[in-house]
C-alpha positions as CSV (number, residue, x, y, z in Angstrom):
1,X,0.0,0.0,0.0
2,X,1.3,3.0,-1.0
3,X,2.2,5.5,2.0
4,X,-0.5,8.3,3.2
5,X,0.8,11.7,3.5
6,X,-0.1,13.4,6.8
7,X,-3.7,15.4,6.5
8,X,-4.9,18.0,8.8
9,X,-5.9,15.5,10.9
10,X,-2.5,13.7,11.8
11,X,-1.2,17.4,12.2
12,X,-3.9,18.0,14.9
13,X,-3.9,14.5,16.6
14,X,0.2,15.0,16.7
15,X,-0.7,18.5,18.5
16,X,-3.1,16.8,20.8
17,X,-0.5,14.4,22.2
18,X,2.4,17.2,22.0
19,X,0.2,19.7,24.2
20,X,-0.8,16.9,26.6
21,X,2.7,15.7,27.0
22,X,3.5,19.1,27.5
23,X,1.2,19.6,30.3
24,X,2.7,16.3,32.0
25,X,-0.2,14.6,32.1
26,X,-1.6,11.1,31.3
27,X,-4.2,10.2,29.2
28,X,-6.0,9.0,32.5
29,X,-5.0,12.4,33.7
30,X,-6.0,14.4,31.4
31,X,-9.4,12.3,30.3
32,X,-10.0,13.3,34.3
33,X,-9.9,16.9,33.6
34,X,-12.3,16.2,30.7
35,X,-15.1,14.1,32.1
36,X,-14.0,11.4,29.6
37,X,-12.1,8.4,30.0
38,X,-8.4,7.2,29.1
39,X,-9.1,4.7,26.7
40,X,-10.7,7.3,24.5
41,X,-8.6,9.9,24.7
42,X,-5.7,7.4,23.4
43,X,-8.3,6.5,20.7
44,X,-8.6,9.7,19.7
45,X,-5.2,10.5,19.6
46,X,-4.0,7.7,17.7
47,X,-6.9,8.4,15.3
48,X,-9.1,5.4,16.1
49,X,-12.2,7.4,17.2
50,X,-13.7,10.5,15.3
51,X,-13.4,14.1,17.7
52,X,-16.5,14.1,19.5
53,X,-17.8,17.7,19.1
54,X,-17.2,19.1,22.7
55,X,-13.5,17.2,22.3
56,X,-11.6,20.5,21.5
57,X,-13.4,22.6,23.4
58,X,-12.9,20.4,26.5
59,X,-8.7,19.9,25.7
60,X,-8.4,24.0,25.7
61,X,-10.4,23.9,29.0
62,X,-7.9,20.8,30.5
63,X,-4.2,22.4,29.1
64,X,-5.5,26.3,29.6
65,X,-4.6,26.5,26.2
66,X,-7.2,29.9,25.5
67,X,-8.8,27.9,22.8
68,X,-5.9,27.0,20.3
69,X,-7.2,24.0,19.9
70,X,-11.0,25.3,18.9
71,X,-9.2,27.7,16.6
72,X,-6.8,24.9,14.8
73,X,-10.0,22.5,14.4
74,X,-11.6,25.7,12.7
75,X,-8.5,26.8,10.5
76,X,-7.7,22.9,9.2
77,X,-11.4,22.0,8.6
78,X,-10.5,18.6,10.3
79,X,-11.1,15.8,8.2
80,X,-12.8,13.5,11.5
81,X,-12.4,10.5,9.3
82,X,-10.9,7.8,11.7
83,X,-7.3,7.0,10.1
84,X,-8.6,2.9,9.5
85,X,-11.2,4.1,7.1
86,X,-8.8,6.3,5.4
87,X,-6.8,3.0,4.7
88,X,-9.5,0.8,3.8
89,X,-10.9,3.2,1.1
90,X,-7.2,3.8,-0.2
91,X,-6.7,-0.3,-0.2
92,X,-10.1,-0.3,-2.3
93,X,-8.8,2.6,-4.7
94,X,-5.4,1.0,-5.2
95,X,-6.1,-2.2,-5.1
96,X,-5.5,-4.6,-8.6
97,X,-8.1,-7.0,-7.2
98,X,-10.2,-7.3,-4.0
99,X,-10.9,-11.0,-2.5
100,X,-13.8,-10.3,-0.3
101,X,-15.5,-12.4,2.4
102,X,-19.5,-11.2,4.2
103,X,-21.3,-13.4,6.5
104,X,-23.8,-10.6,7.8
105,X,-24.6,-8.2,4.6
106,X,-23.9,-7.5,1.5
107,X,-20.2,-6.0,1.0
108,X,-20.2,-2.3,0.8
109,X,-19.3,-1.7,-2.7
110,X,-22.4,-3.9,-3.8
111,X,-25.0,-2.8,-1.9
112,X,-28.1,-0.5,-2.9
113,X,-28.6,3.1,-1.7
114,X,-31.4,2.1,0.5
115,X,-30.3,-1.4,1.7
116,X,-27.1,0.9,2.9
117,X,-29.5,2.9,4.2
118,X,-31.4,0.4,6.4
119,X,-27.8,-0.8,7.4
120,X,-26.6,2.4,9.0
121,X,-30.3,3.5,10.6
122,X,-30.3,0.0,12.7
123,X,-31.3,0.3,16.1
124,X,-30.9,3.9,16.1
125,X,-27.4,4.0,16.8
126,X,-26.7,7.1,14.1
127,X,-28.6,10.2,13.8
128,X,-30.6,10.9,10.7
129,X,-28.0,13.0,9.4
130,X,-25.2,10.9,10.1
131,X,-26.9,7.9,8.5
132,X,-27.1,10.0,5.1
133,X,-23.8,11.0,5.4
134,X,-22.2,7.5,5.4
135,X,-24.5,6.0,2.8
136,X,-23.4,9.1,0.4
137,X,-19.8,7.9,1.4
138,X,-20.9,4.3,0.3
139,X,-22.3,5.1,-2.7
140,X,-19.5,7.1,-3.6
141,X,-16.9,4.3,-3.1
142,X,-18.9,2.4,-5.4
143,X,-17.3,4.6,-7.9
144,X,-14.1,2.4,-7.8
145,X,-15.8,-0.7,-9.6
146,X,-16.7,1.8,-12.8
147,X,-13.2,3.5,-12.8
148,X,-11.3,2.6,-16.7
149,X,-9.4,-0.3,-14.7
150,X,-11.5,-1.6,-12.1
151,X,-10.3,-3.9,-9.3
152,X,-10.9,-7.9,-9.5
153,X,-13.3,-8.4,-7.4
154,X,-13.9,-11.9,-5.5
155,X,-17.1,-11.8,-3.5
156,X,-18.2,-14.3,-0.8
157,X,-20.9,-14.5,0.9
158,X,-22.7,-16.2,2.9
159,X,-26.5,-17.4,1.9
160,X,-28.0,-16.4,5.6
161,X,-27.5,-12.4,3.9
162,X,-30.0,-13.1,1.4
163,X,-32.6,-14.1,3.7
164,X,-32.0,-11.6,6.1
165,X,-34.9,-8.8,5.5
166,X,-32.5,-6.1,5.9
167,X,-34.7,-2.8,4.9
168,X,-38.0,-5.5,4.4
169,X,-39.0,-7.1,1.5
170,X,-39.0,-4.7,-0.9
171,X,-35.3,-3.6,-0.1
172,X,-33.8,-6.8,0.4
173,X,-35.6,-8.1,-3.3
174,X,-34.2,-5.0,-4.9
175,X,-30.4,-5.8,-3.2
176,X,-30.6,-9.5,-4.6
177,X,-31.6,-8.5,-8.0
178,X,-28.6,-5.5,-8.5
179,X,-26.4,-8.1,-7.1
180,X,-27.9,-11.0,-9.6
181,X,-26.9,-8.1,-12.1
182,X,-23.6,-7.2,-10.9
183,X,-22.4,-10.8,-11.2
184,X,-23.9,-11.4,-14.7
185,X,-22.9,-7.8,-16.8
186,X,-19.8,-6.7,-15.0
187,X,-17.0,-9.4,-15.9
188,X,-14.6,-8.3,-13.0
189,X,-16.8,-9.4,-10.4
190,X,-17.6,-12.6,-9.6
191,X,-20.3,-13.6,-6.8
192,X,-20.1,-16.8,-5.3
193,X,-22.8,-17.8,-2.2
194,X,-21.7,-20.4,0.5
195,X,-25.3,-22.4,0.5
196,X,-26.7,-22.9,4.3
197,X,-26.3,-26.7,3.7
198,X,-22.7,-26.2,4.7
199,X,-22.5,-26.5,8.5
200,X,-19.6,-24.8,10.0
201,X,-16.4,-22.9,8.2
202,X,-13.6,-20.9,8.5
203,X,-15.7,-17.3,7.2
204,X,-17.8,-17.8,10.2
205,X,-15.3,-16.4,12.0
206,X,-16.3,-12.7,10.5
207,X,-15.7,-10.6,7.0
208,X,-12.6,-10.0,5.7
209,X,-11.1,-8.4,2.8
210,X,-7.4,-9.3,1.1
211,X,-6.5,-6.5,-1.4
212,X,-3.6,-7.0,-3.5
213,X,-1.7,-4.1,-4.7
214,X,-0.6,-3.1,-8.4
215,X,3.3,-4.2,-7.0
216,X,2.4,-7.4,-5.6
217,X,2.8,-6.5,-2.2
218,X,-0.9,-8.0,-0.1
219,X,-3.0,-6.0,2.5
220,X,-6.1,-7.3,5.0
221,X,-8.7,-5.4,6.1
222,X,-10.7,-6.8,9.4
223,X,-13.9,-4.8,10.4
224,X,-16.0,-5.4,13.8
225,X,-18.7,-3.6,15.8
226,X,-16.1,-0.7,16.8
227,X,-13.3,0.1,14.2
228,X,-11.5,-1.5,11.3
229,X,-8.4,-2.7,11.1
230,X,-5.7,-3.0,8.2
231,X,-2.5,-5.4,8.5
232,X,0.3,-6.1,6.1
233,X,1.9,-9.0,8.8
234,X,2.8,-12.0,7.2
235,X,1.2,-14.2,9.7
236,X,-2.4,-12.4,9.5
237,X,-1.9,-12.4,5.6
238,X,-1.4,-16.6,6.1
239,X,-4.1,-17.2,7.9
240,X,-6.6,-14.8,6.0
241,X,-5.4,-16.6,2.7
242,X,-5.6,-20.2,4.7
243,X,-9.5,-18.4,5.7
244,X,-10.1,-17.2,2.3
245,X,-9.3,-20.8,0.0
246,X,-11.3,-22.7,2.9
247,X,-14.6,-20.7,2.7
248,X,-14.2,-20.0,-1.0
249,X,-14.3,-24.1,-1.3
250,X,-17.3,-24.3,0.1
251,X,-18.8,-22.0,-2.2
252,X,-21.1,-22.3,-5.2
253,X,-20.0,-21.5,-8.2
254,X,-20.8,-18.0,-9.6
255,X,-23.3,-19.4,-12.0
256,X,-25.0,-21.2,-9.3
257,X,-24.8,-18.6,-7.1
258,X,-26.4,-16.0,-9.5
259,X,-29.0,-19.0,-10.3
260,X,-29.5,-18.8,-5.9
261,X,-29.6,-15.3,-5.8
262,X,-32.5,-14.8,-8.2
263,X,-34.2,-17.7,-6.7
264,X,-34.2,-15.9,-3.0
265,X,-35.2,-12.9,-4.6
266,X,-38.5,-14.1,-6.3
267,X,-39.6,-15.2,-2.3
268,X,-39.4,-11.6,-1.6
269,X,-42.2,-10.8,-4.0
């Protein structure tokens, strides 16, 4: 993966730590001063968690700072994008071809604007506004599949996300039928379903992604209910490839699995 230049949000998250350090105090310490707790102040400063909106205002208050830090978050238009999600959507630019593993949903870069939509609004977790935020960031790196030289895409999933009525009927029959599309007209993508008459496998374990890179070189992405994770260590990349060629053998082949697809779909009439 090719390496990020520092944004506006490194420079301030290297501030944050400098000022702290500064001050001599901890992260306990200094999460003390500002109601919040170590664990995410560290998560903030190392980028893992997006600047809650009192965040600056509260660090000012902490290191008597006179509100540099407001100003800074004013003058940089911080980019709040946690630093994970900043590699996984470079790993999906860059990538030469995308082996792809989803046991829960549909992956990102295949699903429909309002299936994404029911994804983000589930149990109320997001406001309104933030759940049309990240589906217009979805649909957007959708963009990378009808760029002049796409990504090989390798998609597995499981057949339990077909029945699942993610958005109800209607939503979940519209999703199966772009996806029954997407594997027949778009000939770097290929769909294949592992059918629910395969007991247990190595993709239960939870999605993954392996990107390889235009020089060779292979990245994973992990995602869970928190924050995602990218890895370039050889032994993750061995035992993601071990997890990959296991669940992909149980699979049905991407005829078959279109053939499944449209099937599920016509039960959601």
């Amino acid at each position: 993966m090719t390496e990020e230049q520092p944004t506006n949000v490194d420079f301030l998250l290297a501030e944050l730590r400098r000022a702290r350090k500064h001050a001599g105090l901890s992260q306990e310490e200094q999460g003390r001063r500002m109601g919040y707790s170590a664990s995410m102040v560290a998560m903030v400063e190392t980028g893992g968690r997006r600047l809650p909106p009192d965040y600056l205002p509260l660090v000012d208050k902490a290191l008597d700072t006179g509100g540099l830090f407001v100003r800074l978050g004013e003058q940089l238009r911080v980019d709040e994008t946690p630093q994970w999600r900043r590699q996984r959507d470079a790993l999906e630019r860059e990538a030469s071809s995308l082996r792809w593993f989803e046991h829960a949903y549909v992956p990102g870069l295949l699903q429909t604007e309002d299936y994404a939509r029911a994804v983000f609004s589930r149990g109320g977790i997001f406001s309104a506004d933030e759940v049309e935020r990240r589906v217009a960031d979805r649909l957007a790196r959708q963009d990378v599949l009808i760029q002049p030289n796409p990504p090989q895409l390798v998609a597995v999933i499981d057949e339990g996300v077909l029945h699942r009525p993610v958005g109800g009927r209607k939503v979940i029959q519209h999703q199966l039928l772009h996806l029954a599309q997407l594997g027949t007209q778009r000939p770097r993508l290929r769909i294949h379903v592992v059918p629910r008459s395969v007991g247990e496998y190595a993709g239960l374990d939870g999605p993954f992604i392996l990107a390889t890179l235009p020089s060779g070189d292979e990245v994973a992405y992990l995602d869970n209910y928190l924050e995602g994770q990218v890895t370039d260590r050889p032994a993750d990349l061995t035992c993601l490839r071990d997890a990959w060629e296991s669940t992909l053998g149980e699979a049905l082949t991407p005829h078959q699995s279109v053939q499944l697809i449209r099937e599920v779909a016509e039960t959601w009439t």
